[in-house]
ROSE-655016 format. One line per field, with one value per residue: residue number from 1; residue in three letters; x, y, z of N, C-alpha, C in turn. Coordinates in steps of 0.1 Angstrom, whole numbers. Each point is the difference from the previous one (the first is absolute). Layout:
// residues N
k <- [NUM ...];
r <- [ALA ...];
n_east <- [X ...];
n_north <- [Y ...];
n_up <- [Z ...];
ca_east <- [X ...];
ca_north <- [Y ...];
ca_up <- [Z ...];
c_east <- [X ...];
c_north <- [Y ...];
c_up <- [Z ...];
This chain:
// residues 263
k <- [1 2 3 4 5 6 7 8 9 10 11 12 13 14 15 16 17 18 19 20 21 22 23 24 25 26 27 28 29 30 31 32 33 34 35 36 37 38 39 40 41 42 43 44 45 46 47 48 49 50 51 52 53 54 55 56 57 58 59 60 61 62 63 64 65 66 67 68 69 70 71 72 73 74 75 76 77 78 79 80 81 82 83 84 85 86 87 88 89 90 91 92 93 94 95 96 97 98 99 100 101 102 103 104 105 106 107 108 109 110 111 112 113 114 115 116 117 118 119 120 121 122 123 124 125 126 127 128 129 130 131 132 133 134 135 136 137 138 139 140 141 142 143 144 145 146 147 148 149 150 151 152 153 154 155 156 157 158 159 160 161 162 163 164 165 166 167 168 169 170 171 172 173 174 175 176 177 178 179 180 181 182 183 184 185 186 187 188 189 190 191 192 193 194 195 196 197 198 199 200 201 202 203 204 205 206 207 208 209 210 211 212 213 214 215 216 217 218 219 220 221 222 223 224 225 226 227 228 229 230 231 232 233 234 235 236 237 238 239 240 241 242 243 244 245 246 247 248 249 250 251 252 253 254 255 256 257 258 259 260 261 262 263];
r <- [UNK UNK UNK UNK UNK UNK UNK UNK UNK UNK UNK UNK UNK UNK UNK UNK UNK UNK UNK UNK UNK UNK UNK UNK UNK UNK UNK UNK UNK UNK UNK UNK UNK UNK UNK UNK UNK UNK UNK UNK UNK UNK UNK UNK UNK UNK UNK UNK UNK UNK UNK UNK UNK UNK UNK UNK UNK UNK UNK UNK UNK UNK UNK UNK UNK UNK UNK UNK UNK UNK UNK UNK UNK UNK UNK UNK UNK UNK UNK UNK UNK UNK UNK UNK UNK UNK UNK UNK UNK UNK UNK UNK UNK UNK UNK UNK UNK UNK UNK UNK UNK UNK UNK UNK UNK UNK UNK UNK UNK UNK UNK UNK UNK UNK UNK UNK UNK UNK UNK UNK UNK UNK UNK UNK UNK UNK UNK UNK UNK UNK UNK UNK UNK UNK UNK UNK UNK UNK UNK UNK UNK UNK UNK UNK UNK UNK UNK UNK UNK UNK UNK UNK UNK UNK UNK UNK UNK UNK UNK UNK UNK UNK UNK UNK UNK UNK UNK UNK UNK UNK UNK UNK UNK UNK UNK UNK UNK UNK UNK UNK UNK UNK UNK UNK UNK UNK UNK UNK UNK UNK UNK UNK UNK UNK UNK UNK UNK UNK UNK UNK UNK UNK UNK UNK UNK UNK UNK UNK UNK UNK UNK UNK UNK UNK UNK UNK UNK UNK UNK UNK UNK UNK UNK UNK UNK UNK UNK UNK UNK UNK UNK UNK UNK UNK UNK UNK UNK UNK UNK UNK UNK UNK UNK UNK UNK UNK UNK UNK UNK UNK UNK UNK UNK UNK UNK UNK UNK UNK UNK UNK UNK UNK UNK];
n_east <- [-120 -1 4 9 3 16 -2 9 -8 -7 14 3 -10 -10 -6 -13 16 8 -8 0 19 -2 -11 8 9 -15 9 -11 11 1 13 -4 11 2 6 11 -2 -1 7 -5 1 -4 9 8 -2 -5 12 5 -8 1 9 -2 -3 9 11 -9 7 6 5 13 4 14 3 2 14 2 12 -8 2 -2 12 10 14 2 -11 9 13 3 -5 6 7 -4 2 11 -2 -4 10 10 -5 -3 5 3 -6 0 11 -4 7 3 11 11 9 9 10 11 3 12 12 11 11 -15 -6 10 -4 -8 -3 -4 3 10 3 4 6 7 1 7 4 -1 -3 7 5 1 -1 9 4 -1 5 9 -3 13 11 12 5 4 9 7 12 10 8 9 -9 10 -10 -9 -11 8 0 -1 11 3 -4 5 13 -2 -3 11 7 -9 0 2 7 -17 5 8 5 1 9 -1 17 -5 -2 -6 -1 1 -1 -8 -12 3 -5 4 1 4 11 -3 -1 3 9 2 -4 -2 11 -2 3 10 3 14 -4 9 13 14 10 -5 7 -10 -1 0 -11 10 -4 -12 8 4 3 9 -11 -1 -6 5 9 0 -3 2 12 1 -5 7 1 -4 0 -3 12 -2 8 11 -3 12 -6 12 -5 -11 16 7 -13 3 12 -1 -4 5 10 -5 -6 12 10 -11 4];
n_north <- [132 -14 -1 -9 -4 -4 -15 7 7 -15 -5 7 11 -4 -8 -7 0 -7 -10 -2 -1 -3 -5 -3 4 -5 -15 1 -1 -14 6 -7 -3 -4 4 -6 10 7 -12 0 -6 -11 0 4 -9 -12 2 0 -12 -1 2 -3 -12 -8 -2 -7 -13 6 -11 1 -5 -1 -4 -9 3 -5 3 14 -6 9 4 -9 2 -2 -10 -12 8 3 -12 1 8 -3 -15 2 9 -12 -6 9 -4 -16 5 9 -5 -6 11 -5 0 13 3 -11 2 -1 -6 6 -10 -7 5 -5 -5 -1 10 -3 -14 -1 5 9 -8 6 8 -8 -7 12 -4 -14 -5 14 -9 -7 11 4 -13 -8 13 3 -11 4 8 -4 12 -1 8 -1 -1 8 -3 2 5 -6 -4 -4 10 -6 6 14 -1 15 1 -6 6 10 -7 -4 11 3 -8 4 12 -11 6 -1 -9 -1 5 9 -6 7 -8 9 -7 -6 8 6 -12 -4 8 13 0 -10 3 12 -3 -11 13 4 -9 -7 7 -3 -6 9 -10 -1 1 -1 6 5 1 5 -4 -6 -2 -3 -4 9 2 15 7 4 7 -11 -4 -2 -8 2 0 13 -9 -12 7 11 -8 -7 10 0 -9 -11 -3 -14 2 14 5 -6 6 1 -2 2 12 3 2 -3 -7 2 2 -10 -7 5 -5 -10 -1 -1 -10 -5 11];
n_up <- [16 4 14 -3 12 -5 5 -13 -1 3 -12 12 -3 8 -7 12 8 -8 -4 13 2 -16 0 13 -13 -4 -3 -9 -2 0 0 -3 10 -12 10 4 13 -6 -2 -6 11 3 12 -9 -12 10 11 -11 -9 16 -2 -13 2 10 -7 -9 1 -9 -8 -5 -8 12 -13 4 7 11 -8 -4 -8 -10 0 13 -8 11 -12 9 1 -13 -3 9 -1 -9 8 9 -13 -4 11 -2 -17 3 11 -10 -7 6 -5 -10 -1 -7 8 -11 8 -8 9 -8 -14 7 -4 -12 7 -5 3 3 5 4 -7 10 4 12 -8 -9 9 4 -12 5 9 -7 -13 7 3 -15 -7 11 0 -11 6 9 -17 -1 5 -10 10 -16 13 -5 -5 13 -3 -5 0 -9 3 -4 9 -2 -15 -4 -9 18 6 -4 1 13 2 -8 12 11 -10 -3 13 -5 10 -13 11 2 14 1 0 11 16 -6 -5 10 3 -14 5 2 -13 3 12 1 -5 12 8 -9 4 11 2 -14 3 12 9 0 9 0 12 -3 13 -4 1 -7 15 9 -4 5 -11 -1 11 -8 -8 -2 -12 -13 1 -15 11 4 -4 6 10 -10 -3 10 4 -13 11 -4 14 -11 4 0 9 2 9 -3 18 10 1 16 9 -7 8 10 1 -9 3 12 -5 -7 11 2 -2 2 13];
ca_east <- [8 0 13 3 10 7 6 13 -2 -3 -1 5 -15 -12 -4 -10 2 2 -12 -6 7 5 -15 0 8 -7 1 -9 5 12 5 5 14 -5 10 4 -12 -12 -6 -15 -5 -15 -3 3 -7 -12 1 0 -16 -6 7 0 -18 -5 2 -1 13 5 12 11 9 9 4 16 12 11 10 -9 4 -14 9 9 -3 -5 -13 -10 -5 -17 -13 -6 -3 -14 -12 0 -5 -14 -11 -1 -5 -9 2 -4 -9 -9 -1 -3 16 -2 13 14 12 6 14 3 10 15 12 7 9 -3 -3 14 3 -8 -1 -14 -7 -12 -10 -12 -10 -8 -12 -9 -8 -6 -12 -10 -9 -9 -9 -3 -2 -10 -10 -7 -7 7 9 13 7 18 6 13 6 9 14 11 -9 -2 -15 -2 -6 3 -2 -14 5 -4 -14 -5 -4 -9 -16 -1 -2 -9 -14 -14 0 -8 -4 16 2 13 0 11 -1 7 14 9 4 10 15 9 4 -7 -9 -6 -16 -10 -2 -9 -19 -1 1 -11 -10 -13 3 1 -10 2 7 4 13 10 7 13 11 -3 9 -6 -15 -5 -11 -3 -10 0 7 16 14 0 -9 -4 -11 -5 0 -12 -16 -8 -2 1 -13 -7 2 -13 7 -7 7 2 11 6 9 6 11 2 -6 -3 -1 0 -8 -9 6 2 -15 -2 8 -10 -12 0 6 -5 -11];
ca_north <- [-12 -9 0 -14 -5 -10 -7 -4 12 -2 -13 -8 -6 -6 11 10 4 12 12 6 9 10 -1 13 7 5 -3 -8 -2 -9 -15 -12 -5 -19 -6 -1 -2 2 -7 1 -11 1 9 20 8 0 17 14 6 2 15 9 9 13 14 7 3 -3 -7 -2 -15 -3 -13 -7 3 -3 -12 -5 5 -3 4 -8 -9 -12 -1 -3 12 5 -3 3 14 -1 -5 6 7 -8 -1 14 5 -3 7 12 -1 -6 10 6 8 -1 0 -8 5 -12 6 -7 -10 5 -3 -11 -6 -9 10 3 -13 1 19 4 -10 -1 13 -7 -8 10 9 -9 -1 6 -7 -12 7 7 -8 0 15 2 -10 1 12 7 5 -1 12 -5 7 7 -5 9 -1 -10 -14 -6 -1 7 15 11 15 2 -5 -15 3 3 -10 -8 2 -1 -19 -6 10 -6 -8 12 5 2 17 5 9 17 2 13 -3 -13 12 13 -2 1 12 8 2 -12 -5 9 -6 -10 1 10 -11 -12 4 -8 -14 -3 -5 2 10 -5 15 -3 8 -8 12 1 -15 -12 -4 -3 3 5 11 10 11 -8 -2 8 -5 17 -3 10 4 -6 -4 5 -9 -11 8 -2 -11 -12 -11 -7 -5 6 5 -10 -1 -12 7 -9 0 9 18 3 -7 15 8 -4 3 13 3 -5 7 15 8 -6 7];
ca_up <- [-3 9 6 7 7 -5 13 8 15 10 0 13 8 -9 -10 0 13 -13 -6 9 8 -9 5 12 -3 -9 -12 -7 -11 4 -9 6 -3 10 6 12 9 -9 -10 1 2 7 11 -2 -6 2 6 -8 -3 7 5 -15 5 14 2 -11 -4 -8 4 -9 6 -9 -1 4 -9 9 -4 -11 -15 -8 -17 -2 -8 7 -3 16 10 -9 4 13 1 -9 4 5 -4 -7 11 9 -6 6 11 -3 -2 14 7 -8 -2 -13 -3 12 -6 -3 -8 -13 0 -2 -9 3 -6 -11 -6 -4 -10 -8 6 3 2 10 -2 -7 10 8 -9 -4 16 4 -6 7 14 -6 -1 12 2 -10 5 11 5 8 -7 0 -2 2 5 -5 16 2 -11 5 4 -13 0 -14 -1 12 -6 -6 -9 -2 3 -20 -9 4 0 -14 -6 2 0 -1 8 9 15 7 0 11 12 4 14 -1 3 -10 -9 7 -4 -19 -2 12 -5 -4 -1 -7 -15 0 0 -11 -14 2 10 -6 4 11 6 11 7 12 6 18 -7 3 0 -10 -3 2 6 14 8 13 -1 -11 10 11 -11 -15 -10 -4 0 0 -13 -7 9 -7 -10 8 3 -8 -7 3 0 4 11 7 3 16 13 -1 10 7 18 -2 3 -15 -13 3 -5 -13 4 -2 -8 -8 2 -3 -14 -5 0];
c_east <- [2 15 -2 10 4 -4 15 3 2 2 4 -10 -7 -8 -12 2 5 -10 -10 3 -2 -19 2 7 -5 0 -10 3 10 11 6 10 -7 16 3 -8 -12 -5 -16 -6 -15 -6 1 -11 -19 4 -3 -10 -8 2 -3 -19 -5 7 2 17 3 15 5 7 11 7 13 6 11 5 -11 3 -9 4 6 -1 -1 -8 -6 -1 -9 -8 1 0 -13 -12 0 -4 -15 -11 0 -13 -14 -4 -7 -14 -6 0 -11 11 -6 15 8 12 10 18 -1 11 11 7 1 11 6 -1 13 3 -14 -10 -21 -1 -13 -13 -7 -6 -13 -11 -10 -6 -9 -11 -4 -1 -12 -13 -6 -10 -16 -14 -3 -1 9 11 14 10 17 6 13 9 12 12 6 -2 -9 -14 0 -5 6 2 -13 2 -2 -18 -12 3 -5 -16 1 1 -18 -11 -12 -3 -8 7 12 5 11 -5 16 3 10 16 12 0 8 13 4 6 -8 -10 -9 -20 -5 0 -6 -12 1 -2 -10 -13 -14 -2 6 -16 1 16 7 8 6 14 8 11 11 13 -1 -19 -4 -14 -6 -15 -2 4 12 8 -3 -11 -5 -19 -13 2 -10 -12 -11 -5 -10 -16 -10 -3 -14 9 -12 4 7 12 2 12 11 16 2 -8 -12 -4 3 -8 -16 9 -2 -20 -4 10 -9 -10 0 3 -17 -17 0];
c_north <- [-8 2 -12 -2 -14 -8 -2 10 -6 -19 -9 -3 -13 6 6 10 19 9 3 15 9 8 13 7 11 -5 -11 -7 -9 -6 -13 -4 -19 -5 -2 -5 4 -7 -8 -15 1 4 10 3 4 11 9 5 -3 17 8 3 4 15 9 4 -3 -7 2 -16 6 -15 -6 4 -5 -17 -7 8 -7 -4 -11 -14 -18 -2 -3 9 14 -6 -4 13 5 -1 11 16 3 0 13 10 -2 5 10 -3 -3 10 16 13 0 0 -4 8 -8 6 -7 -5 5 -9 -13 -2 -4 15 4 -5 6 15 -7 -18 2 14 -11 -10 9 3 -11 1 12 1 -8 7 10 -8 -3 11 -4 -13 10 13 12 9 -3 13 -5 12 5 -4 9 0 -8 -12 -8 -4 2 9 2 15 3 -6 -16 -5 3 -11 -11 2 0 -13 -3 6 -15 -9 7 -1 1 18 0 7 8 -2 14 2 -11 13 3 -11 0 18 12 5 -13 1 12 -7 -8 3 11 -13 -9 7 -8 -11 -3 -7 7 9 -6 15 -6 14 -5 14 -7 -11 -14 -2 1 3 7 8 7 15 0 5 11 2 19 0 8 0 -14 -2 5 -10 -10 7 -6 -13 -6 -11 -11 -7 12 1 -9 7 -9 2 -15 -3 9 10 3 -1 16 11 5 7 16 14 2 10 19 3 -6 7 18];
c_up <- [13 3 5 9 0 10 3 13 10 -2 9 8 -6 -11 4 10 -10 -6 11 1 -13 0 6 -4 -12 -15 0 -14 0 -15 7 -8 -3 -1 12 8 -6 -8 -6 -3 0 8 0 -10 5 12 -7 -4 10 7 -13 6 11 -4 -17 -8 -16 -4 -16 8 -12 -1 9 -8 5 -7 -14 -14 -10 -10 -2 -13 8 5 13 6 -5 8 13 1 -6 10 15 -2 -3 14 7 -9 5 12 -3 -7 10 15 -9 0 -16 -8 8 -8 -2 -3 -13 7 -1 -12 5 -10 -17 -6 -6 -17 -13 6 -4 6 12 -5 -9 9 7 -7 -5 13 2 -10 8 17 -4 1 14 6 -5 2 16 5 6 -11 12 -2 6 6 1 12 1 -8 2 3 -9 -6 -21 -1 13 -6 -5 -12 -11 4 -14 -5 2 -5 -20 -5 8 -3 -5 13 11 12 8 -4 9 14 -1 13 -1 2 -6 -12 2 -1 -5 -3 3 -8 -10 6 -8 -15 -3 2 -11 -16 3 8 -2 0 14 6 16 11 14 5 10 -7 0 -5 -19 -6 -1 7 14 8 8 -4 -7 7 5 -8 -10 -6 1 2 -11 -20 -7 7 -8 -12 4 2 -14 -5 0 3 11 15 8 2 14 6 2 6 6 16 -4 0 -13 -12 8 -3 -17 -1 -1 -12 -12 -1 1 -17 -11 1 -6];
């Protein structure tokens, strides 16, 4: 199974200054944040596939998410968020990335007044990123987000029924993020790789102490490792598993943690 290292490891650097330092760190396997400084202009994207063939790299792109909502029932800001998604899609294709990861959309207000609104916008926009997907060759893995943070998917719960509203939606599946689990509850990921495992595309680890999101090192916090790495062993995941620390003494740390429970 491919081990990927996140860029948010290293989002204060430049980005080829990043995948140099993670290169010498032994990861051949990049996700690209396209945010921030990372963001994948034209200058970043022709670095990248200049660095993906000197050095035989493989890339995941994760989509923008910063102040971006997919769901919102206000249609202008949908469609910028949209187009802003649309071109990060393109990215990945042109990175020949075969997978982008995408948050889902959060609640709203309205959902009060009138219940499921934004889960039924969510399920329309993700026909029209399916299509998008499906012209450029590429797959979509919606990503589970941490408790508390008005996400529509952050249980395994809400996850099943996502994949039971899009099963004709070849190229839309799910990424597992481990540590956005551990916050809903201390056995949430194993339920999630035991219920959804066939419909994971993909895999985000980090740890956290099981109250809030913090990213740390696999090894650091609660996360019960040792009770789903066996699962997580069986998987086929077209997008492999991401490293998804804050630095990188923690992103070699996480690295070798991995590699033992994995050997």
């Amino acid at each position: 199974m491919k081990i990927y290292l996140s860029s948010l490891a290293g989002i204060l650097r430049p980005l080829r200054n990043f995948l140099l330092k993670a290169i010498g760190l032994g990861f051949n396997n990049i996700e690209v944040l396209d945010e921030w400084s990372h963001k994948l202009d034209d200058k970043r994207r022709r670095e990248l596939l200049e660095l993906k063939r000197n050095y035989s790299l493989n890339y995941v792109v994760h989509a923008p998410y910063d102040g971006i909502n997919i769901s919102t029932p206000q249609r202008s800001l949908r469609k910028a968020a949209l187009k802003l998604i649309e071109t990060s899609m393109q990215s990945a294709r042109y990175l020949d990335a075969r997978l982008i990861v995408l948050h889902s959309g959060f609640k709203s207000p309205l959902d009060f007044i009138k219940p499921k609104t934004t889960w039924n916008i969510f399920l329309d926009v993700l026909k029209r990123i399916d299509k998008i997907a499906n012209d450029l060759d590429i797959y979509v893995g919606v990503e589970n987000m941490p408790s508390g943070g008005n996400a529509l998917i952050e249980s395994c719960e809400e996850a099943m029924m996502l994949i039971e509203e899009v099963q004709a939606l070849e190229r839309i599946g799910l990424t597992l993020d481990v540590g956005h689990s551990n916050t809903v509850g201390t056995y949430e990921a194993r339920n999630y790789l035991l219920k959804a495992g066939k419909h994971l595309f993909h895999l985000h680890i980090h740890d956290n102490n099981g109250k809030k999101d913090e990213h740390l090192a696999v090894g650091s916090g609660t996360i019960n490792w040792a009770s789903i790495m066996p699962l997580i062993k069986g998987l086929k995941l077209m997008g492999g598993l991401s490293i998804e620390v804050m630095n990188f003494k923690d992103a070699k740390k996480s690295l070798d943690a991995v590699a033992r429970m994995m050997s």
